[in-house]
N, C-alpha and C positions, 0 to 999 in steps of 0.2 A: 725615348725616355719621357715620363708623364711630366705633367709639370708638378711643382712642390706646390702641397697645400698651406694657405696662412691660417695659423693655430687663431682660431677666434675668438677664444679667451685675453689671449695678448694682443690684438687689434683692439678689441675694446678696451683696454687698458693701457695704453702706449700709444704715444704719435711722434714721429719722424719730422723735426726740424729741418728746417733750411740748411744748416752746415751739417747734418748728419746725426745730430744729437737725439738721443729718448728721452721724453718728455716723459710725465707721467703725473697723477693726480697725490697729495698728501697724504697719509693715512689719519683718518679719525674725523673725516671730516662728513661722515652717510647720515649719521643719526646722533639724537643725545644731547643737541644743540645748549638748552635749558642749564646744563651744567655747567659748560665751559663758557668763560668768560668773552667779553666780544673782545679783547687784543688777541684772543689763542682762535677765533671764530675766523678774525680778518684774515690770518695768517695763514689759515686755511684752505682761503677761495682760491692763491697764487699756486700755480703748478711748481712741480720741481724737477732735476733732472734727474733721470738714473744713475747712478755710481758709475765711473768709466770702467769699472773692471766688471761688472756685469753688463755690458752695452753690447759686447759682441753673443752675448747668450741670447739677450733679446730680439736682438737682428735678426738671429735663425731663424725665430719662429717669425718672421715678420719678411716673407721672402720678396716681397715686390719694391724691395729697393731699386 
């Protein structure tokens, strides 16, 4: 049986916590800075986590648990 490959779209996007949890980066935060105010800027920098009902979706592609 080969081994499963990790979708590398969702690697770079996603990282695996200490207790199991999907981490993942905010959206809005690449470009356009100029606009958005620095309280919606700070809020930005902090990761957030996946939704738990999409965690088991993201796991597949992330086989090296």
């Amino acid at each position: 049986m080969p081994k499963m490959k990790t979708n590398r779209a969702a690697a770079k996007r996603f990282k695996i916590t200490g207790s199991g949890r999907v981490r993942r980066a905010k959206q809005g935060g690449q470009h356009g800075m100029i606009g958005k105010g620095r309280k919606r800027r700070r809020r930005l920098r902090d990761n957030d986590m996946v939704h738990p009902t999409m965690e088991a979706r993201v796991k597949v592609l992330l086989p090296y648990l």
